[in-house]
C-alpha positions as CSV (number, residue, x, y, z in Angstrom):
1,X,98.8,143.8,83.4
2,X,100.9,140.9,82.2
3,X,98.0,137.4,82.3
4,X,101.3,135.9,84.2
5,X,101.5,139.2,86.9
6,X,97.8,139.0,87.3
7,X,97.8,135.0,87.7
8,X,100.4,136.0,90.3
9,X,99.1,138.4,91.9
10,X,95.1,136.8,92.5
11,X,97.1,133.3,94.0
12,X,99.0,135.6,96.5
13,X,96.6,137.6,97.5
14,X,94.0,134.9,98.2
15,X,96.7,133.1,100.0
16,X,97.5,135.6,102.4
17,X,93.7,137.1,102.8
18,X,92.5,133.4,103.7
19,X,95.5,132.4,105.9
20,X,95.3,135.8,107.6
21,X,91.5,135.9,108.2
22,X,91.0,135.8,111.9
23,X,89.2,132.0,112.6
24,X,85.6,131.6,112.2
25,X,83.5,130.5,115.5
26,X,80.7,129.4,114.5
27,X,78.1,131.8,112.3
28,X,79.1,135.3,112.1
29,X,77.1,137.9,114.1
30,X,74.1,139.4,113.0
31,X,74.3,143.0,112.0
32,X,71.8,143.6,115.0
33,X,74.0,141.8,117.4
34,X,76.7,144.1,115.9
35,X,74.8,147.4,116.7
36,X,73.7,146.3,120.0
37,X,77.4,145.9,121.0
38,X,78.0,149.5,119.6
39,X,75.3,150.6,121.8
40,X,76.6,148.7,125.0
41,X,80.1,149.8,124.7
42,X,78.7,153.8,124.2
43,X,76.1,153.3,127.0
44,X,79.4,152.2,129.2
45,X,80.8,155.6,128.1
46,X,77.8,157.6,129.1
47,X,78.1,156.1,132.3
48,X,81.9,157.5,132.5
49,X,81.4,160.7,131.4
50,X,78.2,160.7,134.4
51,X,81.1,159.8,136.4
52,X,83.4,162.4,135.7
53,X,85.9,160.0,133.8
54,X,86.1,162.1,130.7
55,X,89.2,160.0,129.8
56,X,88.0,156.8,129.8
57,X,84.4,158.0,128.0
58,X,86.5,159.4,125.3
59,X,88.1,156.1,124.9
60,X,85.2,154.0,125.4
61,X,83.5,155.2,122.4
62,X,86.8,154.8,120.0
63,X,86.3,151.7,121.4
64,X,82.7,151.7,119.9
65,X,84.0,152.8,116.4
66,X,87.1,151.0,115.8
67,X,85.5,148.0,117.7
68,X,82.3,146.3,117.0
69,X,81.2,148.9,114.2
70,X,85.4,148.9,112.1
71,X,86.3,145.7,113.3
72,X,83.3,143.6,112.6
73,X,82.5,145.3,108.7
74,X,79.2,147.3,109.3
75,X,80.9,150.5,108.4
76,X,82.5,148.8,104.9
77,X,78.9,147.1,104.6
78,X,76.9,150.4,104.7
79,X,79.3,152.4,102.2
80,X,79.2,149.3,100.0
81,X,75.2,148.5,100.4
82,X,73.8,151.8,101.5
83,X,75.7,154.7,100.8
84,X,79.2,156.5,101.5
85,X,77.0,159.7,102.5
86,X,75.1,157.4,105.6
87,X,78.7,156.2,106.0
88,X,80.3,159.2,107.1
89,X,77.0,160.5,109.3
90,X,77.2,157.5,111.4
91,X,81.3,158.0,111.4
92,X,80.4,161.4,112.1
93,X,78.2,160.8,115.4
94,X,80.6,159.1,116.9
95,X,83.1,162.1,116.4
96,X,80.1,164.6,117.6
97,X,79.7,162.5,120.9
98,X,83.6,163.0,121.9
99,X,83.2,166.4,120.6
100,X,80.6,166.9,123.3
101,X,82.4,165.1,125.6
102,X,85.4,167.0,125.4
103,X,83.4,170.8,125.9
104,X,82.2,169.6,128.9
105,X,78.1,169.4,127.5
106,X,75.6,168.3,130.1
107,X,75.3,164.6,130.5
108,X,71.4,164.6,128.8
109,X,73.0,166.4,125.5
110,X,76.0,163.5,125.6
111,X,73.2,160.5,126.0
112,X,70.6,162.2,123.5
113,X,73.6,163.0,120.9
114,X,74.4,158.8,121.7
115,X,71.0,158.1,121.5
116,X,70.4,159.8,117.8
117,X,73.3,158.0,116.6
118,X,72.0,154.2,117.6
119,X,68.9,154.5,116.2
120,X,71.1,155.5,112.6
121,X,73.0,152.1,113.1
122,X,70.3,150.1,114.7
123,X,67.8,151.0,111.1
124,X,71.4,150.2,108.9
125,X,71.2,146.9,110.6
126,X,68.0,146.0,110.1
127,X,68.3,147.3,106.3
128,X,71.6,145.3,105.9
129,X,70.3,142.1,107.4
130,X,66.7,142.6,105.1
131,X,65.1,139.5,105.1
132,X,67.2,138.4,108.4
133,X,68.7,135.7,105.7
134,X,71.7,136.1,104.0
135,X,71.4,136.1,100.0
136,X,73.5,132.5,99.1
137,X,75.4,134.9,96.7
138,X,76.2,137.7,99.6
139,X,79.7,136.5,99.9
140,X,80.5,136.5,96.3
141,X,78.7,140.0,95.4
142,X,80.3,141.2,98.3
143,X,84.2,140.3,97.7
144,X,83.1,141.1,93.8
145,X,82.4,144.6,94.5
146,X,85.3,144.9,96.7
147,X,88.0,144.1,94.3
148,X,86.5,146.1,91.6
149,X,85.7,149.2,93.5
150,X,89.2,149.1,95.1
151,X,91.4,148.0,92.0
152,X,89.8,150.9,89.2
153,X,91.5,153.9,91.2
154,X,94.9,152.0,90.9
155,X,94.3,150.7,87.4
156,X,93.4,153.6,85.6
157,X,96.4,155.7,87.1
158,X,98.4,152.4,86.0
159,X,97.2,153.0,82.4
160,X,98.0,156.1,82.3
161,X,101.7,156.1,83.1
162,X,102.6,153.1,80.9
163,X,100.3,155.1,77.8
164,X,102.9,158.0,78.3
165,X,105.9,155.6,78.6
166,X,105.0,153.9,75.2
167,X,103.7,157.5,73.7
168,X,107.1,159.0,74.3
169,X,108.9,156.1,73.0
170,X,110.3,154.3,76.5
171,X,108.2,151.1,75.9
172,X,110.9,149.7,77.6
173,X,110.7,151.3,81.2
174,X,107.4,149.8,81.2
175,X,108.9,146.9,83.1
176,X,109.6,149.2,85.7
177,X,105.7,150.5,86.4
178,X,105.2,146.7,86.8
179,X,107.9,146.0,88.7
180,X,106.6,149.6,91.2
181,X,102.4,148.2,91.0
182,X,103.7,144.3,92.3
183,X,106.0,146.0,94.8
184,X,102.9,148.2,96.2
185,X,100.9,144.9,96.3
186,X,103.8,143.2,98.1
187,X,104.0,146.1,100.7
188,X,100.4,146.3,100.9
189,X,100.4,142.1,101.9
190,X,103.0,142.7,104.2
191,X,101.6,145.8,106.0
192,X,97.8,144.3,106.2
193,X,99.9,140.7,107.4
194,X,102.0,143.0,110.4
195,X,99.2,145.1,111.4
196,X,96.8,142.0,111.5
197,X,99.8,139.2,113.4
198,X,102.0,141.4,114.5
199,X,102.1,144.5,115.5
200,X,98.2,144.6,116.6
201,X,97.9,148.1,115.7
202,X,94.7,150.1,117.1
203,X,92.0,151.1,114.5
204,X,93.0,154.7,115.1
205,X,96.9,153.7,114.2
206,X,95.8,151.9,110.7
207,X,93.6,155.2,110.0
208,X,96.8,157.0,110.5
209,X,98.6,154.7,108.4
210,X,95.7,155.1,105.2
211,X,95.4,158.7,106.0
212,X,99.1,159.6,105.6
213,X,99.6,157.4,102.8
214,X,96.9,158.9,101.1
215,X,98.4,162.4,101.7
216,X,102.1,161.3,100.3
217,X,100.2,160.2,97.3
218,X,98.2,163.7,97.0
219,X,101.1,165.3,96.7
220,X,103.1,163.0,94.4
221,X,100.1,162.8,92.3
222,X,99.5,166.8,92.3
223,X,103.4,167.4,90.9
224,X,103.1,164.8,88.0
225,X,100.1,166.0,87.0
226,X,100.9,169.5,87.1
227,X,103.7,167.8,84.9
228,X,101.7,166.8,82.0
229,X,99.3,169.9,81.9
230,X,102.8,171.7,81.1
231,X,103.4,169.4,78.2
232,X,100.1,169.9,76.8
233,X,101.2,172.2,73.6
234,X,102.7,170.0,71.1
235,X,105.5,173.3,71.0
236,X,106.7,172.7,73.9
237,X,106.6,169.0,73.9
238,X,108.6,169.0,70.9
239,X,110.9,171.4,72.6
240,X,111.2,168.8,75.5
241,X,111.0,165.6,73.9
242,X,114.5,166.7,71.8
243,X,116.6,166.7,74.4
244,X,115.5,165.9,78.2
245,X,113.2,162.6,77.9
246,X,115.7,160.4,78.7
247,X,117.2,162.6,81.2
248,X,114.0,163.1,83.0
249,X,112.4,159.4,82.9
250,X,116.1,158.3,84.3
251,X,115.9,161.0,87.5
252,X,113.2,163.0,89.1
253,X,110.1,162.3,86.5
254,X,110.7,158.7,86.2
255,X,110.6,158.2,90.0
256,X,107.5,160.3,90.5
257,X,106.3,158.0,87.8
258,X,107.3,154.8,90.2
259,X,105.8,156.5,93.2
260,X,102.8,157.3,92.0
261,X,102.4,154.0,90.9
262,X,103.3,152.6,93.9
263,X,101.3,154.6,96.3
264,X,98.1,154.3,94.5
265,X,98.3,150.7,94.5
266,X,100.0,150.5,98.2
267,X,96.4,152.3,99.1
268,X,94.5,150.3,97.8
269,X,95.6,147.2,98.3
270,X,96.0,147.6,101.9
271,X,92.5,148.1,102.2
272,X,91.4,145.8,100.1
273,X,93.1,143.1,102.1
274,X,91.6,144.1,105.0
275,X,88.3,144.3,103.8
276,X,88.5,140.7,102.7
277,X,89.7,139.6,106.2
278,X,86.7,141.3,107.5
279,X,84.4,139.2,105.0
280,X,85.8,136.3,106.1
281,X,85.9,137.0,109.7
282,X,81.9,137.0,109.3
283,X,81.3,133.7,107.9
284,X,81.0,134.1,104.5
285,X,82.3,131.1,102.6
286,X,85.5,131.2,101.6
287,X,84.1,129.6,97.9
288,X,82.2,132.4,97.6
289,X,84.9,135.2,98.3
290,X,87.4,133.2,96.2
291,X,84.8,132.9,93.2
292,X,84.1,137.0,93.3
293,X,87.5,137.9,94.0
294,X,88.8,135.8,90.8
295,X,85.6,137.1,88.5
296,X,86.4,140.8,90.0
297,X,89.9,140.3,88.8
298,X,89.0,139.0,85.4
299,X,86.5,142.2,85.0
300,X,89.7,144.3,86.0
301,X,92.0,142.8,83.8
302,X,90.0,143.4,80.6
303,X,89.4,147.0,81.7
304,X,92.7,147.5,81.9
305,X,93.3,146.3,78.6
306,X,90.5,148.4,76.9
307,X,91.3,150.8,78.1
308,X,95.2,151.0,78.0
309,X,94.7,150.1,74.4
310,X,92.3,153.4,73.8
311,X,94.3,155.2,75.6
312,X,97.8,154.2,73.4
313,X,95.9,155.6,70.3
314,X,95.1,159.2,72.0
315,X,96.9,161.7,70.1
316,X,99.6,163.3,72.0
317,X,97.3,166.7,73.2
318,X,94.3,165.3,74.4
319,X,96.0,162.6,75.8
320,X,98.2,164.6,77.9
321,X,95.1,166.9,79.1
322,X,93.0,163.8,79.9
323,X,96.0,162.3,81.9
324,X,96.6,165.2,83.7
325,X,93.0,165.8,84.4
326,X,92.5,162.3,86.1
327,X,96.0,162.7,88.1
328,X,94.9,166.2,89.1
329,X,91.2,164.4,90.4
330,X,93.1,161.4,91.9
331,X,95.3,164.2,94.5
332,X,92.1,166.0,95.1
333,X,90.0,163.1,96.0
334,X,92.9,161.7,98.0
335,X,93.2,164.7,99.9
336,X,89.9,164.8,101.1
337,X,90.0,160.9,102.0
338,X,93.2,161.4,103.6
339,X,92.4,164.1,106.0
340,X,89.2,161.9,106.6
341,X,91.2,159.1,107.8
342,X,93.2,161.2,110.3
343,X,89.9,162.9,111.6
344,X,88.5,159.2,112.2
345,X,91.8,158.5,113.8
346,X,91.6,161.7,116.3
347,X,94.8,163.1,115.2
348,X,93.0,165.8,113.4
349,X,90.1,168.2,114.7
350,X,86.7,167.9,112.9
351,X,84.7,170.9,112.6
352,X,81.7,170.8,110.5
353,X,81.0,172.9,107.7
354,X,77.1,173.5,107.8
355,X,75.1,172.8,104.4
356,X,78.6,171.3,102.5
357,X,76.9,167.8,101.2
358,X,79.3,164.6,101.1
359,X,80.6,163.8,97.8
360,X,82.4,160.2,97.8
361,X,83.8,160.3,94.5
362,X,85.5,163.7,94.7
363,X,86.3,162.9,98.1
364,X,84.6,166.1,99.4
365,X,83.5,165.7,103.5
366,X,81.9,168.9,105.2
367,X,84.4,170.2,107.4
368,X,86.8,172.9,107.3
369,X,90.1,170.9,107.7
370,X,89.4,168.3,104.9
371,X,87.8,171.3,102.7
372,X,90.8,173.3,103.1
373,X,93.8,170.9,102.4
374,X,91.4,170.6,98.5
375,X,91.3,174.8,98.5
376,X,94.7,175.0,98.6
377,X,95.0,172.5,96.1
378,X,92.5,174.0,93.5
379,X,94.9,177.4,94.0
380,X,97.7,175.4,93.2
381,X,96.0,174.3,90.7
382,X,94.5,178.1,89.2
383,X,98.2,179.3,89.8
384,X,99.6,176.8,87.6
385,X,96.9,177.1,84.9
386,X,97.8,181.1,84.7
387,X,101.7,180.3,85.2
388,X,101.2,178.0,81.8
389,X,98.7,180.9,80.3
390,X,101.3,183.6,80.8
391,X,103.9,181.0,79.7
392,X,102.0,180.2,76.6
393,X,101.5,183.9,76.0
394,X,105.2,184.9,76.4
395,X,106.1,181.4,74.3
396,X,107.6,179.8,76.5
397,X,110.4,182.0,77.5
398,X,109.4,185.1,78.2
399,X,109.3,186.7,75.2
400,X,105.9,187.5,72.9
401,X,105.6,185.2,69.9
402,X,105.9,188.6,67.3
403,X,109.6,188.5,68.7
404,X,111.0,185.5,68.3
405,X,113.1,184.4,65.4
């Protein structure tokens, strides 16, 4: 970006994390006090479910999750410090106990499946607290890794659109992909600012919220893709370039460009905001989130320069393929994330694929309904690849390259 957009952008996003942050009472709870809350609040719905209150058990241990474990950072801290694979098996046991719950199991299977899952989060505490000191630089590594884990999706989809922009000669639209990436960032402020002050929406509501964003932008990001990949042979780009460019960047391509944009930035910057409140909420010092948010931001920055820069020089072909490619892995790991979220939120069922591992990165979780939104997508995608084969074949329009004139 612009130095003056990023200046911009760092001041009012550190504004709005640090004035948001719930206040600090004192020092921040230990990881172990934070996992022996989670284990009082799911004792208190073993106890209901021994009762015969299936109702208020089920809701006792969202209160578990979205409470003490969400609310108070241990599930962002053992994604960030552990793995994303321990991640979801803890997130996981708490969906297994309701699962239980729900069939009606015997009330030893409920406490024994409760029982397996505290003494996951009670070692994660003790291997997140380590020494039972926090490192003086936990803060800064922390809020470092935060920005620059969050901010590469967003970037590199970023560079991509304003590469094809200047590539196809519409340098000057780039404005608008700027204008789109500090609107997200706006909405994103606004949203994490509402649902923090305002509204005081559940943790099940803002998984809703990440989930169905996520989704929008899986589709979004599936059809411009697919868009590219069909511009792949310089023929046909030539064909298209003549007469439509224009036309399209001023209608439907140019605000699938915008939205893409702006949804991959909205996601992430929604979440990173709320991660940062969550730092702060613990007592980490606000010097030392400031300091690895503005280095984090500097690290992004030059990325984005490198690489927008590399990716300028591309020749049309492989540039188009490589776009493509990343837009097409962007939808499919945003799929699987997005059907996560709702599954965490318990508007979608979870049922577990056995021997499926979890991979982060691709967004790949082991259970059917997550698994299947990403199989239709890869036959989306194999149906487009032969629709562009046949295509090819037929040159374009239908007819065999022998015929034509």
């Amino acid at each position: 970006m612009k130095p003056r957009v990023c200046q911009g952008l760092g001041v009012v996003l550190l504004l709005v994390v640090v004035l948001s942050a719930p206040p600090q009472v004192g020092a921040a709870a230990s990881w172990m006090e934070v996992a022996d809350e989670v284990g009082k609040v799911l004792n208190e719905a073993v106890s209901a479910y021994a009762g015969g209150e299936v109702e208020a058990a089920l809701k006792l241990v969202d209160d578990a999750y979205f409470g003490p474990f969400e609310e108070e950072g241990m599930e962002a801290a053992v994604k960030m410090n552990i793995s994303a694979v321990r991640a979801f098996e803890l997130e996981y046991g708490f969906t297994e106990i309701k699962q239980f719950m729900k069939k009606g199991a015997p009330v030893a299977e409920v406490e024994q499946k409760v029982n397996i899952l505290m003494e996951m989060v009670r070692q994660d505490a003790l291997a997140l607290s380590g020494s039972g000191e926090a490192s003086p630089w936990s803060g800064f590594v922390s809020a470092f890794l935060i920005i620059v884990r969050e901010g590469m999706e967003a970037i590199l989809i970023l560079v991509a659109i304003i590469a094809y922009l200047v590539k196809t000669g519409n340098g000057d639209r780039v404005g608008t992909i700027y204008r789109s990436a500090l609107a997200a960032v706006g909405a994103s402020l606004l949203t994490a600012w509402l649902v923090g002050t305002v509204f005081k929406l559940s943790g099940a509501a803002q998984e809703v919220l990440e989930g169905v964003t996520m989704l929008l932008a899986t589709v979004v990001l599936f059809f411009v893709s697919y868009w590219l990949l069909s511009k792949v042979e310089a023929q046909k780009w030539q064909q298209y370039i003549r007469g439509k460019v224009e036309d399209s960047l001023s209608t439907g391509s140019g605000r699938a460009l915008w939205w893409v944009v702006f949804l991959a930035v909205y996601r992430e910057g929604a979440e990173t905001v709320l991660f940062y409140q969550a730092l702060l909420s613990r007592g980490n010092p606000v010097e030392q989130v400031v300091t690895g948010f503005l280095v984090g931001s500097v690290v992004l920055v030059v990325v984005f320069v490198v690489v927008r820069l590399g990716s300028v020089r591309l020749p049309l072909r492989p540039f188009f393929a490589v776009t493509g490619v990343l837009l097409y892995y962007m939808a499919f790991t945003f799929a699987g994330q997005g059907v996560k979220e709702l599954q965490e939120s318990g508007l979608v069922a979870v049922s577990s694929v056995p021997g499926v591992p979890v991979v982060d990165f691709l967004g790949i979780y082991p259970t059917w309904q997550s698994l299947g939104v990403q199989g239709v997508l890869l036959l989306a995608a194999l149906y487009a690849f032969i629709y562009q084969w046949r295509q090819s074949r037929g040159g374009g329009d239908g007819k065999p390259e022998s015929a034509r004139g």
